[in-house]
C-alpha positions as CSV (number, residue, x, y, z in Angstrom):
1,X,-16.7,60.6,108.3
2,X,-20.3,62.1,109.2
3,X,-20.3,66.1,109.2
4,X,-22.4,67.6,112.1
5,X,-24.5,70.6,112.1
6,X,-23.4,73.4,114.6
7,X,-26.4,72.5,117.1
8,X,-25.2,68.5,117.0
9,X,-21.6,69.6,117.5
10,X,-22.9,71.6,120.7
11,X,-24.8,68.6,121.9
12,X,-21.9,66.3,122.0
13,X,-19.1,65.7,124.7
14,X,-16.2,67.3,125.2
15,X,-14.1,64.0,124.6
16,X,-16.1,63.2,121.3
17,X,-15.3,66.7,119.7
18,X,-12.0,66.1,120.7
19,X,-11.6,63.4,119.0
20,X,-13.5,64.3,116.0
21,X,-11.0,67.4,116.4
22,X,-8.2,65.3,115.7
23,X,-9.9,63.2,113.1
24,X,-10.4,66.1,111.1
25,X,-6.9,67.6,111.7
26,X,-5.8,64.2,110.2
27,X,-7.8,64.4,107.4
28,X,-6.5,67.8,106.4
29,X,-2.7,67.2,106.9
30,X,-3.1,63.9,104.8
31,X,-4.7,66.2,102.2
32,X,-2.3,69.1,102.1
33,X,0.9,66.6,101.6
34,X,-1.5,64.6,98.5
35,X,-1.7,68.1,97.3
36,X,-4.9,67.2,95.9
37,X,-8.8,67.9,95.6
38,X,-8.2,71.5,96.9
39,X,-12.4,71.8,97.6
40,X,-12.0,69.0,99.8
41,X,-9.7,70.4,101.5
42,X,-11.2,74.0,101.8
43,X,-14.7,72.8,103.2
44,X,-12.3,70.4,105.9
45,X,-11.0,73.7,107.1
46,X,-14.1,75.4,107.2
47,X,-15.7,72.1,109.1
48,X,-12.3,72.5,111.5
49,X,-13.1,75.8,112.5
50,X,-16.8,74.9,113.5
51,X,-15.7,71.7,115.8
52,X,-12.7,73.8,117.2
53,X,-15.2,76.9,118.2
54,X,-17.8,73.9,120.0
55,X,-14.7,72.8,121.9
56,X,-13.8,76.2,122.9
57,X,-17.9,76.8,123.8
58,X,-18.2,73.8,125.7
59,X,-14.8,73.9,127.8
60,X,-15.6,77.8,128.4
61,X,-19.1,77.0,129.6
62,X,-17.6,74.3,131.5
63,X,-15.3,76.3,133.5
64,X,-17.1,78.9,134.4
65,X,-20.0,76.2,135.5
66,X,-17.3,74.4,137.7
67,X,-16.3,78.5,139.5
């Protein structure tokens, strides 16, 4: 899995950080259930919270665009 900085996460669609979303979210559940690697895990999260604010940038700026 390739980690994006916060300017490539804001240059890419809203259908590829969606997906990357879920990807991630993946990633983490199958993590928490090994129970294993807990700094893996932590910097997932962290990475989760970055792609989830881009998606919530992009679909804001997107909607208000569209008004």
């Amino acid at each position: 899995m390739r980690i994006f900085s916060a300017d490539q996460l804001g240059a890419l669609s809203t259908t590829e950080l969606k997906n990357l979303f879920l990807d991630v979210r993946a990633r983490i559940n199958r993590l928490k259930k090994k129970k294993n690697n807990p700094d893996h895990l932590r910097e997932l999260e962290t990475y989760y919270c970055y792609i989830f604010r881009a998606l919530e940038n992009k679909q804001h700026y997107e909607n208000r665009r569209a008004s």
